[in-house]
Structure formats: C-alpha cells, structure tokens
C-alpha positions as CSV (number, residue, x, y, z in Angstrom):
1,X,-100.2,-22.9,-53.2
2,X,-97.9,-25.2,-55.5
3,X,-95.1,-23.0,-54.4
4,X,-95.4,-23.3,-50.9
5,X,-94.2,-27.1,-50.2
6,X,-91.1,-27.1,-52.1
7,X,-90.1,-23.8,-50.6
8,X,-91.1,-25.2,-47.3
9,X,-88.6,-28.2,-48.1
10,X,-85.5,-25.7,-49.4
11,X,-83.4,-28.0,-47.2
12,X,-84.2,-30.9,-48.5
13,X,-81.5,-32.8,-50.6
14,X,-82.5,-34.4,-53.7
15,X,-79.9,-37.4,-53.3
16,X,-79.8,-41.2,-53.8
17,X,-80.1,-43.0,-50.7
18,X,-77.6,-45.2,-52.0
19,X,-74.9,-42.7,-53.1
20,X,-72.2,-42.5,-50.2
21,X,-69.6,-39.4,-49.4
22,X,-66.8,-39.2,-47.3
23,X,-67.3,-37.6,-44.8
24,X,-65.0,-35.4,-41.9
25,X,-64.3,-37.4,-39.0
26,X,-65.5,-34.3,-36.6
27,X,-68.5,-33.8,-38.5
28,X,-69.4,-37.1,-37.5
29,X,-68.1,-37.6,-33.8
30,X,-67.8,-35.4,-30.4
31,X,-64.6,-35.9,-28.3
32,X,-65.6,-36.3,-24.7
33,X,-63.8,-34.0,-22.5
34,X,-63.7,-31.0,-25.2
35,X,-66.4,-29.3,-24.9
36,X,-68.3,-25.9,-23.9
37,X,-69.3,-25.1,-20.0
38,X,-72.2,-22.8,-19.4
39,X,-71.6,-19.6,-16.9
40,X,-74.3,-18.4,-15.1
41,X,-74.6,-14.5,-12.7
42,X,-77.1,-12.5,-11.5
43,X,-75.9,-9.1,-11.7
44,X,-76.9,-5.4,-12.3
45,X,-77.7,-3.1,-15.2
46,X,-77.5,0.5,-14.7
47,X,-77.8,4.0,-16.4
48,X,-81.0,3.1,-18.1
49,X,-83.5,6.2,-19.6
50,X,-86.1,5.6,-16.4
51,X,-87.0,1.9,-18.1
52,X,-85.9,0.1,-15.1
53,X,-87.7,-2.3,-12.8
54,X,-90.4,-0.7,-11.2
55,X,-91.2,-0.3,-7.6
56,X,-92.5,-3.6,-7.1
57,X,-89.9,-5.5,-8.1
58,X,-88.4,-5.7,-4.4
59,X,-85.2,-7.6,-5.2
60,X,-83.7,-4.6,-7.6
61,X,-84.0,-2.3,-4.7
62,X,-82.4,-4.8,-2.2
63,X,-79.2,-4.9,-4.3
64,X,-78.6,-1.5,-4.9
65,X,-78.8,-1.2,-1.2
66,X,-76.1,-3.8,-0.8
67,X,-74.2,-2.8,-3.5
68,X,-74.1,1.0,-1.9
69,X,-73.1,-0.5,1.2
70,X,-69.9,-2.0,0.1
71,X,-68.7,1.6,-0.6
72,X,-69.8,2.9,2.4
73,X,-73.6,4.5,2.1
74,X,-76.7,3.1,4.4
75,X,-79.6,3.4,3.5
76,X,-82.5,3.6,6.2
77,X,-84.2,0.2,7.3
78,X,-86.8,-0.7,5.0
79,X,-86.1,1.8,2.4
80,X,-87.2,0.9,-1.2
81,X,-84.6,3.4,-3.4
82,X,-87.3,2.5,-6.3
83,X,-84.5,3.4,-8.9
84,X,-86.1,3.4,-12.5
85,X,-82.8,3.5,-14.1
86,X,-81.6,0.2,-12.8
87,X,-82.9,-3.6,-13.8
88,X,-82.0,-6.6,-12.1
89,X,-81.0,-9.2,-14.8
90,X,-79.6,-12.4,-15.3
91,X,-75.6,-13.1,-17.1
92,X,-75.3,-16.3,-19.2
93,X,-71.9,-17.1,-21.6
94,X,-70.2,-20.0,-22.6
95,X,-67.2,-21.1,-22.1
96,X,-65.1,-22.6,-25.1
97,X,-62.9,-25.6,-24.4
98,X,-59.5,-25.2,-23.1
99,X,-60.2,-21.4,-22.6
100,X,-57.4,-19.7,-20.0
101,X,-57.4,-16.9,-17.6
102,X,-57.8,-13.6,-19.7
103,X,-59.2,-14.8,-22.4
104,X,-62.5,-12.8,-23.0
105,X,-66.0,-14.2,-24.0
106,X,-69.4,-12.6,-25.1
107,X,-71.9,-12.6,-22.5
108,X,-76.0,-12.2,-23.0
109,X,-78.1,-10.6,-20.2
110,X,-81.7,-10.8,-20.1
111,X,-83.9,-8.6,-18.0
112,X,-85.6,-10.4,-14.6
113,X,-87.8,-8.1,-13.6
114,X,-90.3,-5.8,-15.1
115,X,-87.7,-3.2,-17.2
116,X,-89.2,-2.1,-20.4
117,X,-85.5,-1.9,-22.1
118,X,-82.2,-2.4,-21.6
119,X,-80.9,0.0,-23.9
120,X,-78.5,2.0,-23.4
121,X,-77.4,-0.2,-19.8
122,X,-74.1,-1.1,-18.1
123,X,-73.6,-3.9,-16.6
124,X,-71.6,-3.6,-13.2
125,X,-68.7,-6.2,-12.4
126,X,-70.9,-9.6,-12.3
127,X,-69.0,-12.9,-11.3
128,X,-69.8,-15.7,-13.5
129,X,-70.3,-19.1,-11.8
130,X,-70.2,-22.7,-13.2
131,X,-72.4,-25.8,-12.0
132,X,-69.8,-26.2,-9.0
133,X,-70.3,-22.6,-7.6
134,X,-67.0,-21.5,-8.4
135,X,-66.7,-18.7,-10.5
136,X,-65.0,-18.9,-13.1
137,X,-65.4,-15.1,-15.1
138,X,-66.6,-11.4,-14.8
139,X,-68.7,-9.9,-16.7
140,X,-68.7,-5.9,-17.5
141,X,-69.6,-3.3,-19.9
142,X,-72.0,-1.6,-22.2
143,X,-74.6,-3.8,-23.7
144,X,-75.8,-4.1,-27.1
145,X,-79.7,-3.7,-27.6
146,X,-81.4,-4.5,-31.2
147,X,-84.6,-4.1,-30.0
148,X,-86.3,-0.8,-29.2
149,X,-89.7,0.0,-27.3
150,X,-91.7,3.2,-27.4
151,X,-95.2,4.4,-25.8
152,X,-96.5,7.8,-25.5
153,X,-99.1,9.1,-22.6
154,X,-102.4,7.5,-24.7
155,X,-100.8,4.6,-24.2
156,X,-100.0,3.8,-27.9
157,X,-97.1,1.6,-27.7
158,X,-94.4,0.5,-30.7
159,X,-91.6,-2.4,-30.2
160,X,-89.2,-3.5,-32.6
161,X,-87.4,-6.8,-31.8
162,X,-86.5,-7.5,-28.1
163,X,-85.3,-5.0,-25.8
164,X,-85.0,-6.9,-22.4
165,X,-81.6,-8.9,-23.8
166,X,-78.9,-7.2,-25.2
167,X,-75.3,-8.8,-25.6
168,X,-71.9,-7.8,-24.5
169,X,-69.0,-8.5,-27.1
170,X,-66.2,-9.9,-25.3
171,X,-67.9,-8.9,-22.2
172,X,-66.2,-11.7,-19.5
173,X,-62.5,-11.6,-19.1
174,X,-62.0,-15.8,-17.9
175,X,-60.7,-15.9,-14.1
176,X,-60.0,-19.4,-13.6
177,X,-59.5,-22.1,-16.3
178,X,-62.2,-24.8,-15.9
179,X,-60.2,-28.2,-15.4
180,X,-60.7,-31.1,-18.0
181,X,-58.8,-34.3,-18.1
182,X,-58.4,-34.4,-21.9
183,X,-55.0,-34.6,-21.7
184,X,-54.4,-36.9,-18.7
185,X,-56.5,-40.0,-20.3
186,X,-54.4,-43.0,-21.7
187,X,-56.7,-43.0,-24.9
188,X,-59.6,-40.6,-26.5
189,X,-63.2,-41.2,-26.3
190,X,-65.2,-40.6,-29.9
191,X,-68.8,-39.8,-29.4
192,X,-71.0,-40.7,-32.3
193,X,-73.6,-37.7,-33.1
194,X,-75.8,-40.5,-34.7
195,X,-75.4,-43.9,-33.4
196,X,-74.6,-45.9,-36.3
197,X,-73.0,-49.5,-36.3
198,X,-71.6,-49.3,-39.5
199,X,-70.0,-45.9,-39.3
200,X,-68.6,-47.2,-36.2
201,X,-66.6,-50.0,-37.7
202,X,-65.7,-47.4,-40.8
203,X,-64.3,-45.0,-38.7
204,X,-62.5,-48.1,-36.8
205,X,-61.2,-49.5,-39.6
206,X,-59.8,-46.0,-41.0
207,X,-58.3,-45.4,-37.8
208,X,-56.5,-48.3,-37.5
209,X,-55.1,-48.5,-41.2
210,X,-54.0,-45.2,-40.6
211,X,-52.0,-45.5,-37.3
212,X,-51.7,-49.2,-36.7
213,X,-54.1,-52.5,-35.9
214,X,-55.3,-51.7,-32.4
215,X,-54.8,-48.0,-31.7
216,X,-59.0,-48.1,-32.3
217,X,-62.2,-50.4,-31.0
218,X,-65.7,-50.2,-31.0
219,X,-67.2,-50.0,-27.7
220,X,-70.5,-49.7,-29.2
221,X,-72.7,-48.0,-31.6
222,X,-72.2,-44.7,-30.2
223,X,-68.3,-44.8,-28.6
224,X,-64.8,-45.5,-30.3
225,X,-61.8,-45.8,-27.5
226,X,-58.5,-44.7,-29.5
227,X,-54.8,-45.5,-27.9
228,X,-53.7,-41.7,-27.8
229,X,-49.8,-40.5,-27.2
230,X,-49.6,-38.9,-23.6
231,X,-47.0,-36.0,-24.6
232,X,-49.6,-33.2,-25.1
233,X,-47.5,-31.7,-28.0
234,X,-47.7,-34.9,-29.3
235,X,-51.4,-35.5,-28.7
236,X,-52.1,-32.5,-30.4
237,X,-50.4,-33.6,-33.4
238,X,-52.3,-37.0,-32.9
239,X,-55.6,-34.9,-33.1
240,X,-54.9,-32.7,-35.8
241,X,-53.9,-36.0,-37.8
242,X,-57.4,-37.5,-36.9
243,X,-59.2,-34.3,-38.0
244,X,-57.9,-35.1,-41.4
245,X,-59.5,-38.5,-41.9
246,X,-62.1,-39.1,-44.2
247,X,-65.0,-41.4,-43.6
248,X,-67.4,-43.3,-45.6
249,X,-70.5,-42.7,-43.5
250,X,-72.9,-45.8,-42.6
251,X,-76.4,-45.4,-43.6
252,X,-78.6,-42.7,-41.6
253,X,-82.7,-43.2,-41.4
254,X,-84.4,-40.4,-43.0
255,X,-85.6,-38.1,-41.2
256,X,-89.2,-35.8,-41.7
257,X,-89.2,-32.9,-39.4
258,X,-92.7,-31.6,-38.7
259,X,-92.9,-28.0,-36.8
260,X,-96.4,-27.6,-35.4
261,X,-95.5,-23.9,-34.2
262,X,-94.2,-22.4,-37.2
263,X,-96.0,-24.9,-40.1
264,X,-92.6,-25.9,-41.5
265,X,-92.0,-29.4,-42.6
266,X,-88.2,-30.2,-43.6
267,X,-88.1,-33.6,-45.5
268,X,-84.5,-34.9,-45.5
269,X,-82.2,-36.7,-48.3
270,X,-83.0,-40.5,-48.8
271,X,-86.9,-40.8,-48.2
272,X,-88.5,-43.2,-50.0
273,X,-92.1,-44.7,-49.6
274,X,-93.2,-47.9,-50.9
275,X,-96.0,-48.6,-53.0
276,X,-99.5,-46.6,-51.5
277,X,-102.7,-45.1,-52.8
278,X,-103.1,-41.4,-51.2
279,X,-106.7,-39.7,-51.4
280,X,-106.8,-36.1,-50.1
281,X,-110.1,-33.6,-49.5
282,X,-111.3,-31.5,-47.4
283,X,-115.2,-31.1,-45.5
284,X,-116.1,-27.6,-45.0
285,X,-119.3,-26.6,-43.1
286,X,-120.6,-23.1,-43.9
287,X,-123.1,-21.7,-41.3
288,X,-124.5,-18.7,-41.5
289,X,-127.2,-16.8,-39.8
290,X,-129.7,-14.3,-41.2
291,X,-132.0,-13.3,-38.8
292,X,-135.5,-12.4,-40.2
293,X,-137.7,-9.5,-38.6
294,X,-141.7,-10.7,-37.8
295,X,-144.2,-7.6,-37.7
296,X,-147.2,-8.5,-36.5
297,X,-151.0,-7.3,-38.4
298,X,-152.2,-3.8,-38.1
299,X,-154.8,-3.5,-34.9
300,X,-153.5,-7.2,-34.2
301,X,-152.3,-6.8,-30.8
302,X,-149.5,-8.5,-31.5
303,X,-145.7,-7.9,-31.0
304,X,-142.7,-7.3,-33.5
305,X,-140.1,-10.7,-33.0
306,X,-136.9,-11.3,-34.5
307,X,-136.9,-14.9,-36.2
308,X,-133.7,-16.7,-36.6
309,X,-133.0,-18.0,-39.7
310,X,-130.4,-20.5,-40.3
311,X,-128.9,-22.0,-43.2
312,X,-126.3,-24.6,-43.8
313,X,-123.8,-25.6,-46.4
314,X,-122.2,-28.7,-46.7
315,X,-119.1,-29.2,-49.3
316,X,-116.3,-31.8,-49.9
317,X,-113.8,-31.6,-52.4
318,X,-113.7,-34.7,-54.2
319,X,-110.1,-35.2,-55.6
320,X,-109.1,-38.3,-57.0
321,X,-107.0,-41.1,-55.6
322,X,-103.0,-40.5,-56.3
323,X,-101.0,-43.4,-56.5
324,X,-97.3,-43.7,-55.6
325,X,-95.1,-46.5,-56.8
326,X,-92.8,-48.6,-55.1
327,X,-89.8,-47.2,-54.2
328,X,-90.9,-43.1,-54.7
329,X,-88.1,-40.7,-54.4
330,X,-88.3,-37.3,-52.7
331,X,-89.3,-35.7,-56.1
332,X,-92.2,-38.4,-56.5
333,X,-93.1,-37.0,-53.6
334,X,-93.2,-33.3,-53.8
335,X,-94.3,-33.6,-57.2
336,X,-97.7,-35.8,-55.8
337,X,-98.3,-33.7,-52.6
338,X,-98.0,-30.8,-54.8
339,X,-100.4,-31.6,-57.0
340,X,-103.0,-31.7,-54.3
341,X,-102.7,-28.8,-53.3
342,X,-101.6,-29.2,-49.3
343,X,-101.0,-26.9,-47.1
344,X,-98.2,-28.0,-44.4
345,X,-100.9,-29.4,-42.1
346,X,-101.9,-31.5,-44.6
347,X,-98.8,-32.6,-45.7
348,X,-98.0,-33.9,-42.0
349,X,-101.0,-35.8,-42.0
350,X,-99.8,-37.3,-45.0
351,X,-97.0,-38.6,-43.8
352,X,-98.3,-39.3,-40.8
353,X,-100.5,-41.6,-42.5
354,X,-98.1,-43.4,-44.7
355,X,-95.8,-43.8,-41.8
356,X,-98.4,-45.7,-39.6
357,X,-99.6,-48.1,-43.0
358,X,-95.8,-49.0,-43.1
359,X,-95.4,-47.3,-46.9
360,X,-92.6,-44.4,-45.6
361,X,-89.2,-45.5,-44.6
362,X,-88.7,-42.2,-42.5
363,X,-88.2,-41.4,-38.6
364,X,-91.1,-38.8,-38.3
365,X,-89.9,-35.9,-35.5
366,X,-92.3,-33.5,-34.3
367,X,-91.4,-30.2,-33.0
C-alpha cells in the first residue's frame, strides 16, 4: 500500500514554488485565428465478414438503396436489402490550421448502428462538412481496426480492444481551404492558456523590449494585442521571431486533480499546506449470519425450524493524530499520507478536508 500514492503521483513535480523558469512563449499562449476545425460525414463502410448492421437498423438499408441508385439499379418499394456486410458509420478528422486543397488528413469512423466490427471495411467516397455545411474534404479507403471480436454458436464470445472505430491514415484529401483572417488583422491576438496578470505583463514587457515600446498591451489577464507587419512573408518572420522568446512565467495555483473513475489523484508542483493536525481511521462493520437448525423432542409433535443467528462485529482502527507544519512541501506530504496507509479515496478526502479548513493552498479539480 506505501507504494501505491507515490506511483499514483508519478506526475507530480518535486519543485519550489518559488523557483521560476523561462518558459516558451507558445507553451504559454494560443494565437486566435490558428487553430484546428473539426470535419464531420456520415458515410458507408463496406466489404465487412457478415458483421454489418443487422436488419433492423433501417437507415443502413436506406443508403445502400440510394447509393445503388446513383448508378442506375432500383430496388423495389419498400425493400430492406438487409446487407450484413455493410455498417452505417459516422467520419470525424480535423483539420490543421492553414491546411490547402490536397493536402491529406487522418480520418476516424466509428460504427452507428449495430455492426459487431469494422474490420476489414472500406469506406466509400464520404464528403466531410464543417459547422457551416460546406464541405470541406473526402474521405476514402481501407480502415485500420485494433480491436478484434469473436463468438462461436454457444454463444461464448472474446473481444480485444474496440472494433466499431478503426482509423484511416491520410484518409481525406482537403477540397476547399477553410478561410481564416490571420493574415488580414492589423495586429495578433495572444490567448493566455492560464489567465495570469503577471505573466501577462512579462510577456508584455518582453515583447516590447524585443521589438519596440508599443508593439504589445495587455488587454487583460487572458489577451495580449501585438502591432503585427501586414506583408505575410513578413508576418511569418514576425511569428517565427515571437516563437523564440523566452518568458519568466507569473505564478500558477496548484492544482490537485482527483479522478473519481479511474482512483488516480495527480498532485501538481508547488503545493503547500499550512500548519494542520490530520487523524485518519477507518469503521468497519462485519455481519455475518449463521443460521442454526431447531429439532424438536422425539414424540413432541413439534416441527423442525431454522433459527437465525446473527452476529456482529464492530472495529475502528485507531491511528494516531499526524501533524503537518507550516509551510509542508509536496514530500511532507506524500511522506505523511503514506504513512497512513490511504488508499486514493482516502487521500481525496484528505485533501478535501484540508482544503475546506483553509490549511491547503491548492485548486482542487474533480474529474
């Protein structure tokens, strides 16, 4: 068990709160108007091993009709081809920033109806859209299953991973560029990741004794406006120069991540707690039930029962009051929790605890 919590905290760094690093301008800031846009398409997957959508799944059917009717071949009125060898599914990518016509992106497609695997599928020619409608790329080719399912006529069944998503490397060849206006502003936008008024003014100031008083101000805690040249060659140059600056960043609040799902609590660099008295034990309550058996006197009359019997156990676990001094580092506090013997659950209600008597300096997140 002493194992578990500093294994649980790998990511944690062991680092004065006071010691500062430079830092990468774009490790710290976003620059609006450069940035991904998300594709969407509903398309077909065919040439599966009979682990398509099933009859029921009514919309499969209806587009294989319509697809065989662009080429020519009519089905009968309401004629279900119930093809187990095709599967209805859905086409998402992303497109990078600044991405022209033939450029090629991956593409994931995820099952929609009931198909048991994908494996093995093409996808046919599926036009991508963006949030406007307009499509922007097509999507073809084989896809790329890791999972794998298997059942045999008992109905014994064996999966391994996922296989109703499978991925198409370079899959989308882009159609249309999707417009930005970048390079049409009179001056940059900076997007702080973490609001933070004294990074802001650092990265200000750098700016500005790097190009000129003026060419940067503070909008607010999360925006710097930078005076940009409006050649795009030499914007780009601009940019690449500003990728290149160092910056000392301004104090960040720790951060305590708690995962309820997965048990996993991630306790960042700089977390300190102030002076607090922790007690930790648990109650457990052991029932158990052993029924007795009453037989009844020979020539009595009398019939055999079953007799509950009942017994309960209380127990605590009476460990002693830990004490943490002002100021505790993150090793103070491994080394305490530790030392009771927490699981993860206990260790957020720790926290928990110390964070609502004032005594941890930390934004707690839940998950």
């Amino acid at each position: 068990m002493k194992t578990l919590i500093p294994l649980l905290l790998c990511a944690a760094f062991l680092m004065s709160p006071s010691a500062s690093a430079k830092v990468d301008l774009m490790d710290l800031v976003d620059v609006e108007g450069i940035r991904g846009n998300q594709l969407i398409g509903y398309g077909l997957v065919v040439g599966l091993d009979g682990t398509g959508d099933r009859g029921q799944v009514r919309f499969t059917g209806q587009s294989v009709a319509n697809l065989l009717q662009d080429f020519g071949v009519s089905l009968p009125p309401n004629v279900n081809p119930n093809l187990k060898n095709a599967a209805a599914v859905t086409v998402t990518a992303e497109v990078p920033p600044s991405y022209s016509p033939g450029q090629t992106i991956n593409v994931t497609v995820s099952s929609l109806g009931d198909a048991k695997s994908l494996r093995g599928g093409l996808l046919l020619m599926t036009p991508l859209r963006g949030v406007d409608g307009e499509v922007y790329a097509l999507a073809q080719g084989d896809l790329v299953v890791g999972g794998l399912n298997a059942s045999g006529a008992s109905g014994s069944s064996v999966s391994i991973n996922h296989a109703n998503t499978g991925l198409i490397p370079n899959g989308a060849t882009i159609e249309r560029m999707i417009p930005s206006d970048f390079a049409e502003r009179p001056d940059i936008m900076l997007n702080m990741r973490s609001p933070s008024f004294q990074t802001v003014t650092r990265i200000v100031e750098s700016i500005n004794e790097r190009f000129g008083e003026g060419t940067a101000h503070a909008l607010n805690a999360t925006k710097v406006s930078v005076r940009a040249p409006v050649s795009s060659t030499q914007r780009m140059s601009f940019m690449a120069m500003l990728e290149g600056l160092q910056i000392d960043e301004g104090r960040v609040r720790p951060k305590v991540v708690f995962n309820s799902r997965t048990g996993t609590v991630v306790v960042g660099k700089g977390v300190r707690v102030s002076a607090a008295a922790v007690a930790h034990g648990t109650l457990t309550v052991t029932v158990s039930e052993n029924p007795q058996v009453s037989q009844p006197g020979p020539f009595s009359g009398g019939q055999t029962a079953v007799v509950p019997n009942t017994a309960i156990d209380v127990r605590q676990e009476a460990n002693p009051m830990f004490e943490w001094p002002e100021g505790a580092s993150l090793e103070a506090i491994i080394s305490t929790v530790n030392s009771l013997g927490a699981t993860p659950d206990d260790v957020m209600s720790i926290l928990q605890s110390l964070e609502r008597a004032g005594a941890l300096n930390a934004e707690l997140i839940v998950m």
